[in-house]
C-alpha positions as CSV (number, residue, x, y, z in Angstrom):
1,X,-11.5,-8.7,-13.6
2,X,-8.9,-6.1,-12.6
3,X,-6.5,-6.3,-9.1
4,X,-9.0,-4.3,-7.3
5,X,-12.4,-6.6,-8.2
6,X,-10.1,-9.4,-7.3
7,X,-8.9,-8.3,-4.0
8,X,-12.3,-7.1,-2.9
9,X,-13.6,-10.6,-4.1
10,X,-10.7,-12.5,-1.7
11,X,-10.2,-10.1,1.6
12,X,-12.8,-9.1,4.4
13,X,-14.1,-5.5,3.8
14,X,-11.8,-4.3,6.5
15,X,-8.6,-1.8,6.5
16,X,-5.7,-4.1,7.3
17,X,-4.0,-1.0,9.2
18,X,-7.1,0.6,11.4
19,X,-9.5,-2.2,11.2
20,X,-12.1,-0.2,10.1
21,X,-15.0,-1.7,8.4
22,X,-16.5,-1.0,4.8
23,X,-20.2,-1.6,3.3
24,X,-21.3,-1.5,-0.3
25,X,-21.9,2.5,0.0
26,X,-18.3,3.0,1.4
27,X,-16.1,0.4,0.2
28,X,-15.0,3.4,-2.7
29,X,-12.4,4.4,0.5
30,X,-10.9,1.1,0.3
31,X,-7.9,0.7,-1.4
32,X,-5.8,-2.1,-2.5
33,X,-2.1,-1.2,-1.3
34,X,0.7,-3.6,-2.8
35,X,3.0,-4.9,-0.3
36,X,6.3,-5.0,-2.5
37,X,5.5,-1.9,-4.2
38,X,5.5,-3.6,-7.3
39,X,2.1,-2.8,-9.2
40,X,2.7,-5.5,-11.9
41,X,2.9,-8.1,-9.4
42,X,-0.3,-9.3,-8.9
43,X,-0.7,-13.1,-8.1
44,X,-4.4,-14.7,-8.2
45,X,-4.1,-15.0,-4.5
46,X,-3.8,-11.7,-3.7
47,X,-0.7,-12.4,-1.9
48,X,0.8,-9.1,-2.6
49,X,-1.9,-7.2,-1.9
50,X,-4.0,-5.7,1.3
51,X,-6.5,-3.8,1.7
52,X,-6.6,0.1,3.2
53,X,-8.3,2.4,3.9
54,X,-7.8,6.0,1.8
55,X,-6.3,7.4,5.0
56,X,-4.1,4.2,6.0
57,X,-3.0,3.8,2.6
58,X,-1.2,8.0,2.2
59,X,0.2,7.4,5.8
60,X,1.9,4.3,3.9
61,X,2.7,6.0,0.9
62,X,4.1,8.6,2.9
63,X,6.4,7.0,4.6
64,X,8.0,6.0,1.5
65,X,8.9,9.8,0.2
66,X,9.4,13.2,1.4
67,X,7.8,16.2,1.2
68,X,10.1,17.1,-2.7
69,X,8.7,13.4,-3.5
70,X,12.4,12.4,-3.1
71,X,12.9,8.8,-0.8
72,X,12.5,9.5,2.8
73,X,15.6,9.8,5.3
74,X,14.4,6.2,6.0
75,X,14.3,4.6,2.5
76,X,17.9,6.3,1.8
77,X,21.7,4.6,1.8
78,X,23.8,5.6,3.6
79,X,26.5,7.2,2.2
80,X,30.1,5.7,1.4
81,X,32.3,6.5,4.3
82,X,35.5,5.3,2.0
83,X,38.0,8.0,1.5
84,X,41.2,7.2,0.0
């Protein structure tokens, strides 16, 4: 059983983010988004996963890079304001 079948097995059918609500016929738009990032971390509890929604889960995603797919403004460091 994948991450996915595992998730869907533990959580409520609902988007973590909206709270929207999923049935057999929609739960395709229901995806599993990994809290840490890190796909290869995937405990038996599902504690590093949630579930959203297809919309819930770009508007996560793209938070995380810009538009060139570079980190966004947010994710970056700062830069080294040492000058000898």
């Amino acid at each position: 059983m994948n991450y996915r079948e595992r998730a869907l097995k533990i959580f409520p059918w609902v988007c973590a983010r909206c709270a929207r609500e999923f049935n057999a016929k929609s739960v395709r738009q229901l995806t599993v988004h990994h809290k840490d990032g890190n796909h290869d971390h995937n405990p038996p509890d599902g504690a590093n996963w949630e579930l959203l929604c297809i919309y819930c889960h770009e508007n996560e995603h793209a938070r995380e890079v810009d538009n060139d797919g570079r980190p966004a403004a947010s994710q970056k460091k700062a830069p080294s304001t040492y000058r000898p």
